[in-house]
ZATI-611355 format. One line per 8 residues: number of its first residue (from 1); for each residue x, y, z of N, C-alpha, C, CB. Coordinates in nm, 4 decimals, decimal comma. Last residue first. Glycine has a CB too. Layout:
<pts>
NUM> X Y Z X Y Z X Y Z X Y Z ~ ...;
</pts>
This chain:
<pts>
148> -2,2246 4,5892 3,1741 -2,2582 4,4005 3,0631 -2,1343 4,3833 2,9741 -2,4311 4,4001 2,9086 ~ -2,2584 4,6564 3,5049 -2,2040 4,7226 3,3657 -2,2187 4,5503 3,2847 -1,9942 4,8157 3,3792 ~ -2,5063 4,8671 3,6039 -2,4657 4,7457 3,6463 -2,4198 4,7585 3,4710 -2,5883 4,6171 3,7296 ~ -2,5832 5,0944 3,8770 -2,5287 5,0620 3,7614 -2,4713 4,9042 3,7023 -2,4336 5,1488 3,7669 ~ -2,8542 5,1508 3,9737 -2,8214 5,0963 3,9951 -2,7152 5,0506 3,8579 -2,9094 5,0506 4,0565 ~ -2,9998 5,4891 4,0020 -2,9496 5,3461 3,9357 -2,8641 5,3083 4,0217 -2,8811 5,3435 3,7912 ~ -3,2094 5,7308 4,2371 -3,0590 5,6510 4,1970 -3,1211 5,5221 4,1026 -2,9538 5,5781 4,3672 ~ -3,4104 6,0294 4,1316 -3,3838 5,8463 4,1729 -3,2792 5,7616 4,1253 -3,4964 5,7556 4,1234;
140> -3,4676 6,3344 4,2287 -3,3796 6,2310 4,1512 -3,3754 6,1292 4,2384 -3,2335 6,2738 4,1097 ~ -3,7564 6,5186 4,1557 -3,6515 6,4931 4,2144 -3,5478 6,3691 4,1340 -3,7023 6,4611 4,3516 ~ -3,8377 6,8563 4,0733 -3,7648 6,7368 4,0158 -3,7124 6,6501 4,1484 -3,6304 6,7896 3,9119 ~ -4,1150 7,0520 4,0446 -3,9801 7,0645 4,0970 -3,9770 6,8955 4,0617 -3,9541 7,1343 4,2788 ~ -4,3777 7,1812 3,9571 -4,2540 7,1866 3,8635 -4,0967 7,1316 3,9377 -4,2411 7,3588 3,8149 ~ -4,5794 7,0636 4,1495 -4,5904 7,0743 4,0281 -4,4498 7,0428 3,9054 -4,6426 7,2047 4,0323 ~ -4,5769 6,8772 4,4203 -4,5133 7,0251 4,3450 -4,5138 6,9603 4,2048 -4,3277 7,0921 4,4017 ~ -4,6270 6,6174 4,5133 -4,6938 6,7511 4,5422 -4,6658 6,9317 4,4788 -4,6672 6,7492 4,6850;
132> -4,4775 6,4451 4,3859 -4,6272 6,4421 4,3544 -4,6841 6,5631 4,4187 -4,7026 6,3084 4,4084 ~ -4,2340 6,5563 4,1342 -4,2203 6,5560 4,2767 -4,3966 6,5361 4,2708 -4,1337 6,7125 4,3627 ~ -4,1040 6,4365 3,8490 -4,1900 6,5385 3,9431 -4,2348 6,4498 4,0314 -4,3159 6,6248 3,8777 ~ -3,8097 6,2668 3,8077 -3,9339 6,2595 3,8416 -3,9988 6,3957 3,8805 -3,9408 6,1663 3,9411 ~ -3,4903 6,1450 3,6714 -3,5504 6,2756 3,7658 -3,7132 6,2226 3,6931 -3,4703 6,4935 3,7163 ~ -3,2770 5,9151 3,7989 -3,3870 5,9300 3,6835 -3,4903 6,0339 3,7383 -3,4682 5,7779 3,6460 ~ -2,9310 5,8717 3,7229 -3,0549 5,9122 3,7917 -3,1772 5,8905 3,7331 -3,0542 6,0382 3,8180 ~ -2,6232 5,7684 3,8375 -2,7241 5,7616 3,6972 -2,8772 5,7792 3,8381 -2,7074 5,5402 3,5578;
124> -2,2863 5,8342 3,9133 -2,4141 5,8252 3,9119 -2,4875 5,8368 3,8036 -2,4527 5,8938 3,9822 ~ -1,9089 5,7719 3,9327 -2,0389 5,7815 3,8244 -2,1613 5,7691 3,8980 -2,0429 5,6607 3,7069 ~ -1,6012 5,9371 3,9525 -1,7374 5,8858 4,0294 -1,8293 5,9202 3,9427 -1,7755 5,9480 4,1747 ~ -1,2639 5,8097 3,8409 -1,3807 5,9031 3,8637 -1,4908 5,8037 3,9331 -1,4386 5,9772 3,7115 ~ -0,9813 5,8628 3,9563 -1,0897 5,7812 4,0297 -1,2151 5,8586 3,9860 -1,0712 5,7744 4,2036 ~ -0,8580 6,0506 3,8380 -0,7421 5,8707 3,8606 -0,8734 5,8181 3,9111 -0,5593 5,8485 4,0194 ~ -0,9598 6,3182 3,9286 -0,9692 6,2387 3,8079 -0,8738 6,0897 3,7927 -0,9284 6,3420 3,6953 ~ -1,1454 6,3769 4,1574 -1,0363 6,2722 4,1760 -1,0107 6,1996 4,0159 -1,0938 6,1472 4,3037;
116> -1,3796 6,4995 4,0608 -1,3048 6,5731 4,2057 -1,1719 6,4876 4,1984 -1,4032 6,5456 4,3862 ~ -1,5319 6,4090 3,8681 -1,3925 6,3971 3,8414 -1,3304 6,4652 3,9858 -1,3474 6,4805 3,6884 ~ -1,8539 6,2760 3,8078 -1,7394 6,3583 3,8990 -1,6130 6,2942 3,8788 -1,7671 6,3591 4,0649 ~ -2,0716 6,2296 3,6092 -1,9049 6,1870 3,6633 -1,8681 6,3218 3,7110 -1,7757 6,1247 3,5280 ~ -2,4089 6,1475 3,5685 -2,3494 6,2130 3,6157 -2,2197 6,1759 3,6253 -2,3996 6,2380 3,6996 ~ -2,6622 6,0833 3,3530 -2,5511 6,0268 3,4481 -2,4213 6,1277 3,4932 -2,4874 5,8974 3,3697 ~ -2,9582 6,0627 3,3600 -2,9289 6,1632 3,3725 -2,8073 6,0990 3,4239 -3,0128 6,2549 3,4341 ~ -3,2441 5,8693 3,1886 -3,1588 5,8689 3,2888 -3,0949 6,0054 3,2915 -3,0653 5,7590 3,2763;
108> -3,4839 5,8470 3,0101 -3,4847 5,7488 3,1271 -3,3784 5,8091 3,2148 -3,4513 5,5875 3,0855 ~ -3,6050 6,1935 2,9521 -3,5324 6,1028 2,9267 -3,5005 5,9954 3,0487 -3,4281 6,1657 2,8748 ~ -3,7557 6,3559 3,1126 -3,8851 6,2817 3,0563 -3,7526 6,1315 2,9672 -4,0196 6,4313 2,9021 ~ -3,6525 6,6392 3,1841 -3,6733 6,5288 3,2386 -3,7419 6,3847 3,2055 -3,7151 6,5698 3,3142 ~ -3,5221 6,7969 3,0314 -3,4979 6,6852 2,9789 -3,5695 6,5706 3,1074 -3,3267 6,6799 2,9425 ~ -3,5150 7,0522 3,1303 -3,6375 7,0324 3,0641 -3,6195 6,8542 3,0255 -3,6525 7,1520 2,9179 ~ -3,3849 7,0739 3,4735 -3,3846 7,0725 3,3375 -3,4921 7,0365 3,2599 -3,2985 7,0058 3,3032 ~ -3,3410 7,1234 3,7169 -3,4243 7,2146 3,6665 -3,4537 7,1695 3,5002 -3,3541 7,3630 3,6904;
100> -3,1688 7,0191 3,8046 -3,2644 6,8870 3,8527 -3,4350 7,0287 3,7580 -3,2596 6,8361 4,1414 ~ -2,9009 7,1306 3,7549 -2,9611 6,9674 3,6839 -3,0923 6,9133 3,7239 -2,8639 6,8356 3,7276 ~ -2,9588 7,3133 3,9271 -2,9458 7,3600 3,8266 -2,9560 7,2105 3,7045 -2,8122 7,4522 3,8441 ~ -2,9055 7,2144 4,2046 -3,0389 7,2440 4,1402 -3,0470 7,2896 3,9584 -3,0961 7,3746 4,2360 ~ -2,7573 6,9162 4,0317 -2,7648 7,0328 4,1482 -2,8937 7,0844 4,1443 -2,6618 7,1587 4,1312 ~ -2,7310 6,5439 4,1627 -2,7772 6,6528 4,0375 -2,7650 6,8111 4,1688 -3,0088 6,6027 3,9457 ~ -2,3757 6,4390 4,2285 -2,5228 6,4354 4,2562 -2,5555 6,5586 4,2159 -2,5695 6,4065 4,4001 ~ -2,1070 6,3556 4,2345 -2,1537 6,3292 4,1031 -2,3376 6,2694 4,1272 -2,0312 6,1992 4,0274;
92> -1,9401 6,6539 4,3378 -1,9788 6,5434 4,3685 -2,0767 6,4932 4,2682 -2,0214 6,5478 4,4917 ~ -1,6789 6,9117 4,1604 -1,8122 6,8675 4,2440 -1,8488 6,7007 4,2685 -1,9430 6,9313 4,1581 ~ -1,5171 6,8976 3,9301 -1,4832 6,9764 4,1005 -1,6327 6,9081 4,1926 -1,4934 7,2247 4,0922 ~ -1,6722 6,8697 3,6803 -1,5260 6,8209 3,7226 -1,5022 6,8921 3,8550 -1,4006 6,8617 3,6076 ~ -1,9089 6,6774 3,6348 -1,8709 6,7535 3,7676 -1,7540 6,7383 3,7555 -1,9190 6,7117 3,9047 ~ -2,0757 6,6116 3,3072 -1,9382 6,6007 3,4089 -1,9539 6,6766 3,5235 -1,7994 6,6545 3,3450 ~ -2,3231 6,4160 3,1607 -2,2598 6,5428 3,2312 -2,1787 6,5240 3,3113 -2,3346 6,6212 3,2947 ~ -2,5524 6,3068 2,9425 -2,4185 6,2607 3,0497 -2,3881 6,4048 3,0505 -2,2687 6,1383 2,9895;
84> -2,8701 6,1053 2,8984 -2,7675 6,2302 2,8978 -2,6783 6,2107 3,0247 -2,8498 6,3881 2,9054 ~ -2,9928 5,8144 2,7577 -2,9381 5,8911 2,8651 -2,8867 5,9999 2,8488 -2,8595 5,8386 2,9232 ~ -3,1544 5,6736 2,5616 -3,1662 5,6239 2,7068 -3,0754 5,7140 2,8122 -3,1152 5,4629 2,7121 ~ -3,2842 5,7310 2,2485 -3,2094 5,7833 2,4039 -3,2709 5,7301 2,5475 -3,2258 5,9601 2,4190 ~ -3,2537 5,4101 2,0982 -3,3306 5,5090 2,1568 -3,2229 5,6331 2,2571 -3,4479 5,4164 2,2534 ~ -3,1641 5,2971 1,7392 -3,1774 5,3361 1,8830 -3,1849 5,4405 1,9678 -3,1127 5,3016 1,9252 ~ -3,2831 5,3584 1,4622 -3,1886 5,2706 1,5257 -3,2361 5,1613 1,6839 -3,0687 5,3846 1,5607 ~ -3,4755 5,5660 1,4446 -3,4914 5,4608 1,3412 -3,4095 5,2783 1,4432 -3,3720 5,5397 1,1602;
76> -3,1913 5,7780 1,5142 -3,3339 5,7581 1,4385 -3,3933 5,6475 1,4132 -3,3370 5,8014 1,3242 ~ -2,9347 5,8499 1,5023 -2,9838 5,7066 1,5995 -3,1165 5,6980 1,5798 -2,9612 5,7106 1,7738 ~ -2,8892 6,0747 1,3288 -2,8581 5,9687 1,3059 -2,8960 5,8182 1,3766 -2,7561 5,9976 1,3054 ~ -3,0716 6,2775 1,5027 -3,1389 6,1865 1,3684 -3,0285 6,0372 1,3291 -3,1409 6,3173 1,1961 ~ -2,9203 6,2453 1,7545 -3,0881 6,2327 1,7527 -3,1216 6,2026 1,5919 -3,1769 6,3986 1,8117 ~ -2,7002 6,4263 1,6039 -2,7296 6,2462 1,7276 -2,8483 6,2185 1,7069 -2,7238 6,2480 1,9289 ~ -2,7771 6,6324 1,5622 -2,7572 6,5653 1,4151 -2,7350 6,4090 1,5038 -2,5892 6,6411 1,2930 ~ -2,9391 6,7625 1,7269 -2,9792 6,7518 1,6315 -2,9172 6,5967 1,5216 -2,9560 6,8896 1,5965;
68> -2,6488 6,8200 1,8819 -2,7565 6,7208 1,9435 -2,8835 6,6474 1,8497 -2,8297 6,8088 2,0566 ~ -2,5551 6,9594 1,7018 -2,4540 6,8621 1,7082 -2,6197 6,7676 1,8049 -2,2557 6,9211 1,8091 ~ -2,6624 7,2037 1,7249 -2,6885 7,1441 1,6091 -2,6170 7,0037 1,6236 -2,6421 7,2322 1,4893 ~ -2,6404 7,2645 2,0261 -2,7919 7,2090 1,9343 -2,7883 7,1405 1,7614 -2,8991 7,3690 1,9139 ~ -2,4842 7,1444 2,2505 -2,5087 7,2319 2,0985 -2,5507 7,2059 2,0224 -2,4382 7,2694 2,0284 ~ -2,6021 7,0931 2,5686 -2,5981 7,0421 2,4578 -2,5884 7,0952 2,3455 -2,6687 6,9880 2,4514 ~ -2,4498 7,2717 2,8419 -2,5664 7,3139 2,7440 -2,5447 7,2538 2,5812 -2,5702 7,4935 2,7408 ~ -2,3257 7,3031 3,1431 -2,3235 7,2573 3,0483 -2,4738 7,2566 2,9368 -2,2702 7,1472 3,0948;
60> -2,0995 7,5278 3,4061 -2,2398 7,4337 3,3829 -2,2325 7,3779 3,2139 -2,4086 7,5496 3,4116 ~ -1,8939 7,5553 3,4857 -1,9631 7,5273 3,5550 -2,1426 7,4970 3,5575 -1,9171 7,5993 3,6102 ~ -1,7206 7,5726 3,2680 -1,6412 7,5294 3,3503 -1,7641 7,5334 3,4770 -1,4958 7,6202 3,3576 ~ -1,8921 7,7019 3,0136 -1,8753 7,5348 3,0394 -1,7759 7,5261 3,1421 -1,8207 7,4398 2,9025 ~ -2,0760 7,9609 2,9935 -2,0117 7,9343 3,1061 -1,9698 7,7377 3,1189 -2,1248 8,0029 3,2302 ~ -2,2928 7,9315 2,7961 -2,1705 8,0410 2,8345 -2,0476 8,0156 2,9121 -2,2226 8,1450 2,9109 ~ -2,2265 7,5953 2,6619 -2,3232 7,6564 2,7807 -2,2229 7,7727 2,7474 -2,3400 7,5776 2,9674 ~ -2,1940 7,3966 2,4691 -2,2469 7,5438 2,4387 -2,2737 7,6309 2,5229 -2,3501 7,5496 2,3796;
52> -2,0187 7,1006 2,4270 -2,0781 7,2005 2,5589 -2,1102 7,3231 2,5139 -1,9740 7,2311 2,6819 ~ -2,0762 6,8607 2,1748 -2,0293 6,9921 2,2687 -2,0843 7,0150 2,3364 -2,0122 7,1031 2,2371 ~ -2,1529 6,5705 2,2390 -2,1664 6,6133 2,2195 -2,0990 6,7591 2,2959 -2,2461 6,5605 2,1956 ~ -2,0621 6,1870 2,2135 -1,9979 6,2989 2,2980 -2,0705 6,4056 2,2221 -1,8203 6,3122 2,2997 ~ -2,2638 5,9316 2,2361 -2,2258 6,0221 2,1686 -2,2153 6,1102 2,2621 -2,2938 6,0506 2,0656 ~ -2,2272 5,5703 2,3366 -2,2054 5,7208 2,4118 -2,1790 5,7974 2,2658 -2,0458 5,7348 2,5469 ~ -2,4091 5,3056 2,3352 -2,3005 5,3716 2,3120 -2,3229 5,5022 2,3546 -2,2607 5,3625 2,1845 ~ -2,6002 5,1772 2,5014 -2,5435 5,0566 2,4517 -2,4031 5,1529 2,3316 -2,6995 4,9369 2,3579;
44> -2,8223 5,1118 2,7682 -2,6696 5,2384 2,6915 -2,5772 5,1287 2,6355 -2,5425 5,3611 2,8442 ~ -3,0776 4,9936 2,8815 -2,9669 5,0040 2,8383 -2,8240 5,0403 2,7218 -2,9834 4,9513 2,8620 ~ -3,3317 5,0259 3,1396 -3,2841 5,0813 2,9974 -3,1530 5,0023 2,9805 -3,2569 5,2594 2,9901 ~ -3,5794 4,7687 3,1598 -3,4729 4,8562 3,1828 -3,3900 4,8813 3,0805 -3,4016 4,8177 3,2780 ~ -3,8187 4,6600 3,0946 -3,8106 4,8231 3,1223 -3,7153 4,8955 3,1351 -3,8581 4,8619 3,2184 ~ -3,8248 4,4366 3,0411 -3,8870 4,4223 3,1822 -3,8462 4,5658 3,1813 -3,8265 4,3033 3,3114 ~ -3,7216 4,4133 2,7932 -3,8775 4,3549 2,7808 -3,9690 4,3989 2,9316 -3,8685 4,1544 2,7633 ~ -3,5219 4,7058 2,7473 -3,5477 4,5629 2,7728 -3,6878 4,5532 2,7750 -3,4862 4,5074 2,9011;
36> -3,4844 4,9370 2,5332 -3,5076 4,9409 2,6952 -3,5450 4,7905 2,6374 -3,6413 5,0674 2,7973 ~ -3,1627 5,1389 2,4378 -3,2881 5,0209 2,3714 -3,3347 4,9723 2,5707 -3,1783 4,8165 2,2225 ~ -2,9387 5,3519 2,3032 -2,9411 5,1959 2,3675 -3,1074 5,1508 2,3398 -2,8946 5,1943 2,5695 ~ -2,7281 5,5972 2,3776 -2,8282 5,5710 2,2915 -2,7966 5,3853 2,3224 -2,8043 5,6543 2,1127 ~ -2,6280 5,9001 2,5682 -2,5949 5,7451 2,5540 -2,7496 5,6780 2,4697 -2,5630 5,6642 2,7443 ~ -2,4287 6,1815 2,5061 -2,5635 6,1242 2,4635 -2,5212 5,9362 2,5090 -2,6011 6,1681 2,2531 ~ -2,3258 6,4445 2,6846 -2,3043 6,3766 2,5620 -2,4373 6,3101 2,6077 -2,1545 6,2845 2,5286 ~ -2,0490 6,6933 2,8163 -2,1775 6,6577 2,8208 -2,2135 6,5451 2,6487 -2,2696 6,8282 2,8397;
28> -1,8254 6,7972 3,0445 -1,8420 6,7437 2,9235 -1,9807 6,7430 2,9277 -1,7746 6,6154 2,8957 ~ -1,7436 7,1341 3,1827 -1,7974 7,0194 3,2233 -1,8141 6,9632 3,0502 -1,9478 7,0428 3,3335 ~ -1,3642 7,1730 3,1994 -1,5262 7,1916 3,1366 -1,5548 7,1096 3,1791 -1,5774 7,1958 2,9974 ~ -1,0815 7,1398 3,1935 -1,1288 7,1405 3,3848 -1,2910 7,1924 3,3260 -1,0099 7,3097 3,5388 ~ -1,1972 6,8446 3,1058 -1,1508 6,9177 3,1673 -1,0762 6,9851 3,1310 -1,1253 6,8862 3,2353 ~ -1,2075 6,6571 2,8415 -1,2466 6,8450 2,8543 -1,2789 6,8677 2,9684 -1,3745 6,9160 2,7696 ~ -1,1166 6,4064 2,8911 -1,0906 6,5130 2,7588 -1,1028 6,6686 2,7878 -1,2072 6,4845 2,6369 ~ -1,2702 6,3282 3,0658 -1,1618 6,3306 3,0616 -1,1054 6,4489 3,0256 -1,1331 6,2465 3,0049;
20> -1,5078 6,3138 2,9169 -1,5358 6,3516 3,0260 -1,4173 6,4254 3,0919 -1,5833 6,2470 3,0904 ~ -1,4235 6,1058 2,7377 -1,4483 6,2104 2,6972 -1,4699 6,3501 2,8262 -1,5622 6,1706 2,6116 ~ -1,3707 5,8458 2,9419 -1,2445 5,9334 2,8570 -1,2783 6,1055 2,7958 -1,2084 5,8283 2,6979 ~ -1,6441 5,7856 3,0175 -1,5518 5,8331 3,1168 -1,4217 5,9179 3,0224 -1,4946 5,6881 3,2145 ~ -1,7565 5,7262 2,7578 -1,8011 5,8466 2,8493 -1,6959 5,9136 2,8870 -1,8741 5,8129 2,9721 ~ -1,6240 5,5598 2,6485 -1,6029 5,6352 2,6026 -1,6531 5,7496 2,6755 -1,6263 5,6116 2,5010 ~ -1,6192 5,3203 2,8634 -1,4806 5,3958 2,8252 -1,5036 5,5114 2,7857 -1,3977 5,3392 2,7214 ~ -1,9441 5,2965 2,8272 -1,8673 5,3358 2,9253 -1,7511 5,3873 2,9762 -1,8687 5,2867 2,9570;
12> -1,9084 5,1766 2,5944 -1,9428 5,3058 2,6116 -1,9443 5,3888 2,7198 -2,0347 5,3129 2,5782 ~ -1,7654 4,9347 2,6859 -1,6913 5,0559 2,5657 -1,8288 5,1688 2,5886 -1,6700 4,9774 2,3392 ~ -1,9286 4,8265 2,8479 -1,8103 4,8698 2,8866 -1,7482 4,9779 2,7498 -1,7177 4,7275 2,9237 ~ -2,2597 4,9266 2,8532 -2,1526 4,8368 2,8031 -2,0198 4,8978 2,8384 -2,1628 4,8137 2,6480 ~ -2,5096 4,9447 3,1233 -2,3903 5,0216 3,0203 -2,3133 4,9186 2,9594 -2,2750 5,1248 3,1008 ~ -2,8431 4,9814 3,2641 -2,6983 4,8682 3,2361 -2,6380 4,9589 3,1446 -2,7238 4,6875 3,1535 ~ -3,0119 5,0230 3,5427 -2,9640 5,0341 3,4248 -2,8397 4,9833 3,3742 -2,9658 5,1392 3,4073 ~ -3,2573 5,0181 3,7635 -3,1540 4,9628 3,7816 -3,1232 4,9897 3,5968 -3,1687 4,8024 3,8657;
4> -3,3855 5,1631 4,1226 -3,3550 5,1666 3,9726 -3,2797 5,0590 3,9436 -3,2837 5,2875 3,9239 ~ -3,4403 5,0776 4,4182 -3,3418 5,1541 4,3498 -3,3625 5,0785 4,2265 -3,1896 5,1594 4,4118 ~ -3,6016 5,0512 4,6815 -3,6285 5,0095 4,6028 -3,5444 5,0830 4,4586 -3,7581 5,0072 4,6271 ~ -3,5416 5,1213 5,0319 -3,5928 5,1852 4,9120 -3,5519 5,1035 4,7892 -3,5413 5,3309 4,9011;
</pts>
């Protein structure tokens, strides 16, 4: 199978993983803003940490809107969204159904850290798709992370 492929810079990559950190035993959630290459691929070229608003942030996560608002205008103009980030702090760092339901599908990526082993986290990057025979269901296509 033929796997994705997306790039991160190492400092925004620090800053994911640390923020991610930060708010355990919550899930984190944030923004990576970057610019897609000539051949399509994206690349995250920084991480805005945004709050978690969900009711419930120790098992799921919900961007706070005014804080997502104010990312999205400041990178205006700039640079693009190329990703949303979310933590698994207890879980494996593959979408659930509850990530693969999201309205954001139409952003290039979806990266996921599991912390099950915070001394070792685990990163995935996805890129959810409708499914060609179902209308509303999602699936997810691995990256290939490759850090610059």
């Amino acid at each position: 199978m033929h796997r994705l492929q997306i790039q991160i810079r190492r400092q925004a990559w620090s800053e994911m993983i640390g923020h991610c950190l930060e708010a355990m035993p919550r899930e984190a959630c944030g923004l990576l803003f970057g610019c897609l290459s000539a051949a399509g691929i994206p690349a995250a070229e920084h991480y805005v940490p945004v709050a978690n608003a969900a009711k419930n942030p120790l098992h799921s996560f919900e961007l706070h809107p005014q804080e997502l608002v104010r990312a999205l205008y400041a990178a205006s103009g700039k640079q693009e969204l190329v990703g949303i980030v979310h933590s698994h702090p207890r879980a494996a760092p593959y979408p659930s159904d509850q990530d693969l339901a999201t309205l954001w599908h139409t952003t290039p990526s979806h990266w996921i850290v599991s912390l099950r082993n915070p001394s070792l986290p685990e990163v995935n990057a996805f890129a959810f798709r409708k499914r060609q025979r179902e209308n509303f269901s999602l699936e997810a296509i691995s990256y290939e992370i490759v850090m610059e």
